[in-house]
C-alpha positions, 0 to 999 in steps of 0.5 A: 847675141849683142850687136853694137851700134856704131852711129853714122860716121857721116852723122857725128861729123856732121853734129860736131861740124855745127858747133863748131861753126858756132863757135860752141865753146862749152855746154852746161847740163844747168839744173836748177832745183827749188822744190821745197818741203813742208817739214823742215829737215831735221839735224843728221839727216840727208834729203833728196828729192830724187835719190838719198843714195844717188845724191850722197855718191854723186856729191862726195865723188871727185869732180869730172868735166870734158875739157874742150880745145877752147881752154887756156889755163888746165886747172892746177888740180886738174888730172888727166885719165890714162885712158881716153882724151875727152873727160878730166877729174879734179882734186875735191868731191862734186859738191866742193866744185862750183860752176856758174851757170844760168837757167830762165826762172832763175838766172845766174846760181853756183852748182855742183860741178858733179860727175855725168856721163852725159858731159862725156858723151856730149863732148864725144859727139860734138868731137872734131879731128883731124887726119892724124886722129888729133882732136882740133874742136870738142866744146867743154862740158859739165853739170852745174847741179844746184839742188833744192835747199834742203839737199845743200843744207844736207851736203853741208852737215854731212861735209862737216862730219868728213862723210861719214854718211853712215849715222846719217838718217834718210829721207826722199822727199816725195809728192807728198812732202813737196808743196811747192818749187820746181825743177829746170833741168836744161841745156846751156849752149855758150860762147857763141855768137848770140852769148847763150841758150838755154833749152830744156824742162820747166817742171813744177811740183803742181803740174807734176802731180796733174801729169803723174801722180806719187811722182816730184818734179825731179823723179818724173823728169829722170823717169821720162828719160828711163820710159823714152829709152824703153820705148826706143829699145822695144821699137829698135830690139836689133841695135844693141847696146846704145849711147843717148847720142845713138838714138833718134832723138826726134823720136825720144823726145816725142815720147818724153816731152808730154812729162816734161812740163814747159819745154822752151828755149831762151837766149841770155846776156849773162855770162860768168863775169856779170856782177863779178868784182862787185864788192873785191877786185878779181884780177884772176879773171879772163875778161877776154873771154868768159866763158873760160873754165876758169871763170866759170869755177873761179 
């Protein structure tokens, strides 16, 4: 028999009171990807350091996002499921939407804006409402994915032929092809008081091989998050189906963080007007505030 868990009322309200005291006013699942090959990657064909398959559905699929209380401006391509109040989808496949986002080694990129579920989830909990059911406070919240240059290059090829992924050969690039990049696959937390933080794992291909062979950064990083779920489902066989944000976090992550990598935080000036207008004045801009949707696409 299926038994739900329904996470502590008390517990939620508690998370979602936080980032509002903080003024939490988006999260971006930031990733950043620099891992290269040792081939160069051929004409008509489409390489991935994690998934070939994943990464051509989640680059041609409509763009989705949580749309948070703090935005001003609803984009113009912007619609509205007919279920639901938290996620919204735009006009355009996932990799034709960039967002601007920021991690430690790297700085400041333009990602995919790509569907995932976790941009749900991470909206759902930090939800606040009223005692009409009406939502006052949620964050928004979305991926800015940038993969490794030979997945851009791929995605662009395969745009020029309109999708047409079939003809395309595939390759998954793995531990053997890989000699050198990482993978920084964070958390951004922004808007507040102290601007942004960052948090999450810094993986290199090198430490990669040490801490599991036949395994890319990218590939041990989603296989961690897979063996942290086992575990917490074989120690937990009675709470049925879960979300991420119903277990124990403190737990999942002493599981995983031994594959991680350097696992570290850091706080940032950056934010998306930085530098912007440098060469052609921008007067579409909301320099009131910069961490409006709006200005992290535009």
């Amino acid at each position: 028999m299926l038994v739900l868990n329904i996470r502590s009322q008390q517990q939620e309200k508690e998370w979602a009171e936080l980032a509002h005291a903080l003024e939490v006013k988006t999260i971006h699942i930031a990733e950043r990807d620099t891992q290269i090959g040792n081939i160069p990657r051929k004409l008509g064909e489409i390489q991935s350091t994690w998934s070939v398959e994943g990464y051509i559905s989640e680059s041609v699929q409509p763009s989705e996002l949580a749309w948070g209380t703090n935005e001003k401006q609803f984009p113009k391509d912007g619609h509205k499921h007919d279920f639901g109040d938290i996620g919204i989808w735009l006009d355009g496949q996932s990799h034709s939407i960039r967002v601007r986002s920021w991690t430690p080694t790297n700085g400041p990129y333009q990602g995919y804006c790509i569907t995932h579920n976790e941009a749900f989830t991470i909206a759902d909990l930090l939800s606040l409402k009223n005692n009409k059911d009406e939502v006052i406070y949620r964050p928004t919240c979305h991926f800015s994915y940038l993969p490794c240059d030979a997945a851009v290059i791929s995605i662009h090829e395969l745009c020029g032929k309109n999708y047409n992924h079939e003809s395309f050969k595939r390759r998954l690039l793995t531990y053997n092809d890989i000699i050198d990049g990482m993978d920084e696959l964070g958390v951004l937390v922004a808007g507040h008081k102290k601007n942004a933080y960052w948090f999450g794992s810094q993986l290199n291909i090198h430490d990669a091989k040490k801490i599991s062979p036949y395994n890319s950064a990218t590939t041990l990083q989603v296989v961690s998050g897979v063996i942290g779920g086992m575990v917490y489902a074989i120690e937990n066989p009675t709470k049925g189906f879960l979300e991420v944000e119903d277990m124990d976090h403190e737990r999942v992550m002493e599981v995983i963080t031994p594959f991680l990598g350097v696992v570290k935080g850091a706080y940032t000036d950056w934010n998306p007007l930085v530098d912007r207008g440098r060469y052609f004045e921008d007067n579409n801009l909301d320099s009131s505030d910069p961490w409006q949707f709006h200005n992290v696409r535009y």
